[in-house]
C-alpha positions as CSV (number, residue, x, y, z in Angstrom):
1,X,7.6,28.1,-13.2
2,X,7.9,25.0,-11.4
3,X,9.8,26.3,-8.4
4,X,7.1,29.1,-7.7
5,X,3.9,26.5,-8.2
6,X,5.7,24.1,-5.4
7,X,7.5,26.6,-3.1
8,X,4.1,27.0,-0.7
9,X,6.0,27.7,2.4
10,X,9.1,29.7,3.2
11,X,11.9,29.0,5.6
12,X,11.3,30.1,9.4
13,X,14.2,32.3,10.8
14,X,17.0,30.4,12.5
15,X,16.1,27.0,11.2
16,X,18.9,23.9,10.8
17,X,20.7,24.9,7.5
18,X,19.6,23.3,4.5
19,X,19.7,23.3,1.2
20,X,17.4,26.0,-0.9
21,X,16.7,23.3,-3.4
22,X,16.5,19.8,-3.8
23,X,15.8,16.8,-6.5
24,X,11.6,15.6,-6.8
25,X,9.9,13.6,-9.6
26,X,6.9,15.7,-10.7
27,X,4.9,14.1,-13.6
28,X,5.0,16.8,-16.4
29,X,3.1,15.7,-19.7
30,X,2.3,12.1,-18.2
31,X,5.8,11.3,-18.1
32,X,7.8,11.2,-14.1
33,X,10.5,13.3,-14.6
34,X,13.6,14.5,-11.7
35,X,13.4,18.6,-11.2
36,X,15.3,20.8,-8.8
37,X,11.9,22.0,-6.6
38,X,12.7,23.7,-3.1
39,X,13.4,21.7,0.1
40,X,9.6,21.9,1.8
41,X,9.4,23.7,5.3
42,X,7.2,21.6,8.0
43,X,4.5,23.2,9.5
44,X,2.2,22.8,12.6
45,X,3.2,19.3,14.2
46,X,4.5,18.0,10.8
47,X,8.5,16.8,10.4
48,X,11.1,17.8,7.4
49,X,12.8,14.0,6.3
50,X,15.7,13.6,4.7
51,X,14.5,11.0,2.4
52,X,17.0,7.8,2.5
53,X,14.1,5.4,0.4
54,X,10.6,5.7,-0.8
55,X,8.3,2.7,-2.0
56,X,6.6,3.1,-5.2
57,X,2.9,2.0,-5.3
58,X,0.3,1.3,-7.9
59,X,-1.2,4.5,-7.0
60,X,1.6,6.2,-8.3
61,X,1.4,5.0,-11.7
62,X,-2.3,5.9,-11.9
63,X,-1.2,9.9,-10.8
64,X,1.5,9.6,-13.4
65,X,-0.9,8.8,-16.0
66,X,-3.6,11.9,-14.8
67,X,-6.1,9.4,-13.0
68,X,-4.9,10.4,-9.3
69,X,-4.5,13.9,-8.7
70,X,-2.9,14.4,-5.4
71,X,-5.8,15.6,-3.0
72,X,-5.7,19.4,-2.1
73,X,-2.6,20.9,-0.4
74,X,-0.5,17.6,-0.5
75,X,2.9,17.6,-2.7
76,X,2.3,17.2,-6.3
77,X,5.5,15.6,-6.5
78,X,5.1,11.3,-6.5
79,X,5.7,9.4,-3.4
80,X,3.3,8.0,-0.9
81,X,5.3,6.1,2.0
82,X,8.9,7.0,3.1
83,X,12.5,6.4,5.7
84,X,14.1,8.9,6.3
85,X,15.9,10.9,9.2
86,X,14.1,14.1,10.7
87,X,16.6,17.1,10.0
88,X,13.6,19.8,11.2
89,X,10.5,20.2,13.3
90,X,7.9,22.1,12.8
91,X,6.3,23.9,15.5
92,X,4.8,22.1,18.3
93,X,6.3,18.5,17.3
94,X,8.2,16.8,19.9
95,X,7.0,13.2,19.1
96,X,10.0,12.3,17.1
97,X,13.4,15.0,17.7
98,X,16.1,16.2,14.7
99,X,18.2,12.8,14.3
100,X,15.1,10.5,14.6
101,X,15.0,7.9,11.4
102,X,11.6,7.4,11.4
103,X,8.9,5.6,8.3
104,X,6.0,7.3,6.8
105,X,3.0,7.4,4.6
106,X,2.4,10.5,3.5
107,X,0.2,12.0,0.9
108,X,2.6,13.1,-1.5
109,X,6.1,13.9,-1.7
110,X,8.3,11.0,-1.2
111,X,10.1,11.2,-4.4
112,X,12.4,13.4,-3.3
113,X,15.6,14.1,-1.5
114,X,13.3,15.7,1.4
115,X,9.6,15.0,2.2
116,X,7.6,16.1,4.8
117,X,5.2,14.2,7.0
118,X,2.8,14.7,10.0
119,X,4.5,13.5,13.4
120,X,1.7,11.4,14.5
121,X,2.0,9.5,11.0
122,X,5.7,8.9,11.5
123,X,6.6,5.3,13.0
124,X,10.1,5.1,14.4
125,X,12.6,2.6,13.0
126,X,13.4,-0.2,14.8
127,X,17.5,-0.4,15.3
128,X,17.6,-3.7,14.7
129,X,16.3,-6.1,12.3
130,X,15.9,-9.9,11.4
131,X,18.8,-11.6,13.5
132,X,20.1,-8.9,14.9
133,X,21.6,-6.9,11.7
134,X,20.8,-2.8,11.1
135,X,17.4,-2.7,9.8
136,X,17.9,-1.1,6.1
137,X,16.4,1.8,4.3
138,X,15.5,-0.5,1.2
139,X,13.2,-3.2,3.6
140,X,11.6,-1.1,6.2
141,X,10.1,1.1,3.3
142,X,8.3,-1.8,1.7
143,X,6.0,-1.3,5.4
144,X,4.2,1.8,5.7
145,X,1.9,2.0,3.0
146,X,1.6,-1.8,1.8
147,X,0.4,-2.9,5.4
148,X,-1.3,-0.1,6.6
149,X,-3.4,-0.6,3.1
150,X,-3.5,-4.2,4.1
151,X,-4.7,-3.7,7.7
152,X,-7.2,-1.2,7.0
153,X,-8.6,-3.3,4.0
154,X,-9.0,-7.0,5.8
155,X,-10.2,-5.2,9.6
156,X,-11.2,-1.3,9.3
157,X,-13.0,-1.8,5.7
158,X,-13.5,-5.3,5.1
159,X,-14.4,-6.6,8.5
160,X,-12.9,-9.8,8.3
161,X,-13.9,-12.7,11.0
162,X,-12.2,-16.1,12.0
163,X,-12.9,-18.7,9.5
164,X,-14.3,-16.7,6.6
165,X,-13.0,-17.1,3.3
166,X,-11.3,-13.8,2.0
167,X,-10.0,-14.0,-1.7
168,X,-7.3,-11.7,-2.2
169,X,-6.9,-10.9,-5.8
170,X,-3.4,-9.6,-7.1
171,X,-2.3,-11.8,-3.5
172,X,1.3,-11.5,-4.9
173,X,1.5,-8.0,-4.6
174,X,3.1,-6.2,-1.8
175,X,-0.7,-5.8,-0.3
176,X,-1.4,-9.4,-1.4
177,X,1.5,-10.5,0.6
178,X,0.7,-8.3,3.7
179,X,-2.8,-9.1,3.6
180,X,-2.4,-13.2,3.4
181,X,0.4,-12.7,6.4
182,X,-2.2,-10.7,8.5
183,X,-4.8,-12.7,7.9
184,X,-3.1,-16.2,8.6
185,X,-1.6,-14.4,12.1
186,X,-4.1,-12.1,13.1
187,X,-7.6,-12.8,12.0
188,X,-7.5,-16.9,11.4
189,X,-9.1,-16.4,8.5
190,X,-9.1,-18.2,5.2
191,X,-6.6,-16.4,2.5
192,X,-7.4,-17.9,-0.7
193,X,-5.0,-15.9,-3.5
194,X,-5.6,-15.5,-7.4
195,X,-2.3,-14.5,-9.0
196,X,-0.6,-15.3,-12.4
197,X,0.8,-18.6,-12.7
198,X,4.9,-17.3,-12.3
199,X,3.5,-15.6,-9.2
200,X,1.6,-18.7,-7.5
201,X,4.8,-19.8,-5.1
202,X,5.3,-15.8,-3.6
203,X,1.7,-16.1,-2.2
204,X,1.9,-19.7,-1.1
205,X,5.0,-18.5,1.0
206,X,3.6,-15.5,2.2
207,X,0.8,-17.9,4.2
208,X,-2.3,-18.1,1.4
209,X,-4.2,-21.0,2.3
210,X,-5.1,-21.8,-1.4
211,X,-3.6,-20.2,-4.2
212,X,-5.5,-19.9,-7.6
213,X,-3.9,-19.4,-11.6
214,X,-5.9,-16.3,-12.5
215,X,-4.9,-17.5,-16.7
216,X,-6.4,-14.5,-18.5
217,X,-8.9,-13.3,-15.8
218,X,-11.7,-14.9,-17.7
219,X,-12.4,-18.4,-15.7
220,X,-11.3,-18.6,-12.1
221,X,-14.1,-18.6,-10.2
222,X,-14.7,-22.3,-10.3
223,X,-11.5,-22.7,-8.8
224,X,-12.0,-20.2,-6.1
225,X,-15.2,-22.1,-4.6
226,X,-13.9,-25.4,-4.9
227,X,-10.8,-24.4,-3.2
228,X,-12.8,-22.5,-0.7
229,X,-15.0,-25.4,0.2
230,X,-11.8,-27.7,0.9
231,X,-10.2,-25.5,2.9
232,X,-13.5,-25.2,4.7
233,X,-13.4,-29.1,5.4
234,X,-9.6,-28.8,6.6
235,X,-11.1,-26.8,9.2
236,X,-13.9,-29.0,10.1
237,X,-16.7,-26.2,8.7
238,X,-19.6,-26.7,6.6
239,X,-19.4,-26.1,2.7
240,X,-20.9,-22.7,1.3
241,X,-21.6,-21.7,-1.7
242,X,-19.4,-18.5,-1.8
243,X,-17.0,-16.8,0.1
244,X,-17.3,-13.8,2.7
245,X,-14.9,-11.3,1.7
246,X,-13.1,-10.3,-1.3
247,X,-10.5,-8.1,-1.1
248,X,-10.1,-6.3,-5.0
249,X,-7.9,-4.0,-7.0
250,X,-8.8,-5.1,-10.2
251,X,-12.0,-4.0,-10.6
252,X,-14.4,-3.8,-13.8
253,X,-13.0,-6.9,-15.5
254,X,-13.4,-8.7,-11.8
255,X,-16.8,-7.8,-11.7
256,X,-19.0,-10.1,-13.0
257,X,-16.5,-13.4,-11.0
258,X,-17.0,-11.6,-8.4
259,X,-20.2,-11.5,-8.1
260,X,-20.6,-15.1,-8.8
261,X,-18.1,-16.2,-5.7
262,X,-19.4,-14.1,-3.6
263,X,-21.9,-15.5,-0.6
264,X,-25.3,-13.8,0.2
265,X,-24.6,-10.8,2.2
266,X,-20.5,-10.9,1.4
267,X,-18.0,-8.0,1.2
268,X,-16.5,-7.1,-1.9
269,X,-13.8,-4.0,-0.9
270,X,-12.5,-2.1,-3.8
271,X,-9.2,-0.4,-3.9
272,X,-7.6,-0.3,-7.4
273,X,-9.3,-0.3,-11.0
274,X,-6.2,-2.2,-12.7
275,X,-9.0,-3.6,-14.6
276,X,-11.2,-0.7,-15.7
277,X,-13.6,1.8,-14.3
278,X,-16.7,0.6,-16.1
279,X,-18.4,-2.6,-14.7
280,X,-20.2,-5.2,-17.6
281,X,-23.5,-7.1,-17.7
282,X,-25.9,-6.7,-15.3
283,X,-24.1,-5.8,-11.6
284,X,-27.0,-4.4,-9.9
285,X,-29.2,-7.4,-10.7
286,X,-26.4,-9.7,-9.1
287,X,-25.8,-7.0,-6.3
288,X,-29.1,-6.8,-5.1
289,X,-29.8,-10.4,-5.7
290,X,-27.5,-11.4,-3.3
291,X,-27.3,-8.3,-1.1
292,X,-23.5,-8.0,-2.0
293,X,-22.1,-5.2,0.3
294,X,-19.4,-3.0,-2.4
295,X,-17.1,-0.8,-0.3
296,X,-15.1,1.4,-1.8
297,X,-11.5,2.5,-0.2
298,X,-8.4,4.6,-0.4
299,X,-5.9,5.8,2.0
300,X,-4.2,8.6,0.8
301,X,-7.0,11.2,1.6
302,X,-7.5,10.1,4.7
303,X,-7.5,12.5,7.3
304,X,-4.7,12.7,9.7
305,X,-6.4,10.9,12.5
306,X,-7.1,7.8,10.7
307,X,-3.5,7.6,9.2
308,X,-2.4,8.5,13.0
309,X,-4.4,5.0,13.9
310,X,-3.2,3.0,10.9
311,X,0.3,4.0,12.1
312,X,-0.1,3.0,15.9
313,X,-1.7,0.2,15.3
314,X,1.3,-0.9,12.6
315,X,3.9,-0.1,14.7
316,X,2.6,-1.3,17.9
317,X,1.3,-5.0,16.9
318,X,3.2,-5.4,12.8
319,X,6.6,-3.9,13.3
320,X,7.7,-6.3,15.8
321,X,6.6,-9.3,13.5
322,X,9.2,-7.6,11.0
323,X,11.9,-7.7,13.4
324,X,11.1,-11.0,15.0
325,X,11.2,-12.4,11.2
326,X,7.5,-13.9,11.5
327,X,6.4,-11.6,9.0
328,X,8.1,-10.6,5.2
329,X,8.3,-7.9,3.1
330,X,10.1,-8.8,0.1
331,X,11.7,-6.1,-2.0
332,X,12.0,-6.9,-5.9
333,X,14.4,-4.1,-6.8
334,X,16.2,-0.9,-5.8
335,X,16.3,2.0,-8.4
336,X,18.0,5.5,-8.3
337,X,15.5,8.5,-7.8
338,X,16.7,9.6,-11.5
339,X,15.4,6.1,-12.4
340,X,11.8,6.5,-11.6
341,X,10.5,6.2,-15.2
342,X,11.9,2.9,-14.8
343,X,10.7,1.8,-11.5
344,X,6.9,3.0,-12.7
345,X,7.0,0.8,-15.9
346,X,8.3,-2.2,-13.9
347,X,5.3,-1.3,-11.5
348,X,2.3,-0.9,-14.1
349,X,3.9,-3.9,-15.9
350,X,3.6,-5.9,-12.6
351,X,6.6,-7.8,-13.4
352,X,7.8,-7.5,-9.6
353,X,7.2,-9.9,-6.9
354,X,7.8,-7.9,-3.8
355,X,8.5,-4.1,-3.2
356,X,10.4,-1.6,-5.4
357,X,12.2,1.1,-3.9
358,X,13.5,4.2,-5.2
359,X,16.8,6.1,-3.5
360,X,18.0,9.6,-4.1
């Protein structure tokens, strides 16, 4: 039954040989489990990978548990960022020929042994990596979807201007991470992280101007302005009473701290609801008191033109950082595609600092 609901396109006539079938982690029952599923065929301008790693993301424990249906026509398989070597094109893709290793987000699909992903979405791997050695699988996965998210959530969504103060919540996280790094090197803004105590070092290395103890989410807020404010005078600018930009993927236990950091007319960009869908006490009052701006955000729906200009614009000015060694992308821990039960839990747990990776 499963092979006839995933099989959606058959092979074209005279195409590399390949496998009929292949290994893919398919929630069944809310629980990630390896199937054989047949090897996808790419079709207009999209590229067949052979997958060597894929990243695993908090979005993919949220699908896992029934609260992110992939959006219509993507994979239902897990998997939203990819390297792996092209071993087919589809018609009318020339950007990256059979034999290209290439990196990828990609709406669904990357826990597998083969994935397949649009060619103007597909960065190609640098040779080379820090000091010289062969760039691996395992780091250049923890790229695509962690700092595109980043990028698009400090500049295309959030707006972010030199000298404001933008409070990254979870700033430990692979986005944390990407988005203190881009802010520190790109924007000159203000990266002030909250994070659990064990956490705190990760995002002062990573470049966060101030880091905060979240303790049980309850009382940080103090913290954040104060530390705000002295950051502020390090810079020689005037003390506010709240901060610009707040980058969130908590959400409803946030809500209310939020609110109370946050400076008339500031940004509050949601992306993740780690801390529940339904918002306490009275938001709207606060909202509209302060004329908080509350953006909303995702990336994997996103149509192929804005992934396309995520993509150029992370291979074109973030990629070379990675080579260069200016900017990091930790990975925690490497698990075996058969292992992805494993690799969720230490996800939803958050016990990582840095990326986890998955191999077939």
């Amino acid at each position: 039954v499963l092979r006839s609901i995933l099989c959606t396109r058959a092979g074209a006539p005279g195409a590399m040989a390949l496998p009929m079938f292949m290994k893919g982690v398919l929630c069944v029952d809310k629980e990630p489990k390896v199937i054989e599923v047949p090897v996808p065929q790419p079709g207009e301008n999209e590229l067949l990978l052979k997958v060597e790693a894929a990243g695993v993301n908090r979005a993919d424990c949220m699908q896992a548990a029934g609260n992110y249906p992939p959006p219509p026509g993507a994979s239902e398989l897990l998997g939203l960022e990819v390297v792996g070597t092209v071993v087919k094109c589809g018609p009318n893709a020339s950007r990256h020929p059979e034999g290209t290793r290439v990196m990828s987000i990609l709406a669904g699909g990357g826990y597998a042994q083969y994935c397949v992903v649009h060619e103007r979405v597909a960065m190609a791997c640098p040779e080379t990596w820090r000091g010289g050695e062969p760039a691996k699988s395992e780091e250049l996965c923890a790229i695509p979807e962690t700092w595109s998210t980043a990028h698009q959530l400090l500049h295309l969504v959030g707006k972010a201007q030199e000298n404001e103060v933008v409070v990254v919540h979870a700033g430990a996280s692979g986005v944390g991470i990407a988005a203190c790094q881009i802010a520190k090197h790109f924007t000159k803004a203000i990266a002030i992280v909250t994070c659990s105590a064990s956490k705190m070092q990760a995002a002062k290395d990573a470049g966060a101007a101030a880091v905060v103890d979240r303790g049980d989410g309850t009382g940080w807020a103090a913290a954040v302005l104060e530390a705000a404010n002295k950051e502020r005078e390090a810079r020689g600018l005037p003390a506010k009473t709240g901060v610009e930009l707040v980058l969130d993927p908590v959400g409803a236990s946030y809500c209310e701290q939020n609110c109370e950091i946050l400076a008339m007319d500031g940004r509050w960009v949601v992306y993740g609801l780690m801390g529940g869908m339904t918002a306490p006490g009275p938001l709207l009052a606060k909202v509209l008191t302060k004329r908080i701006q509350i953006l909303g955000t995702t990336l994997r729906a996103r149509t192929v033109d804005y992934k396309a200009e995520l993509s150029d614009h992370v291979s074109s000015q973030i990629l070379p950082l990675h080579v260069s060694g200016d900017f990091r992308a930790p990975v925690c821990k490497t698990f075996k595609l058969e292992e992805a039960a494993d690799a969720l839990k230490m996800m939803g747990e958050s016990q990582n600092l840095g990326k986890i990776v998955l191999v077939p």
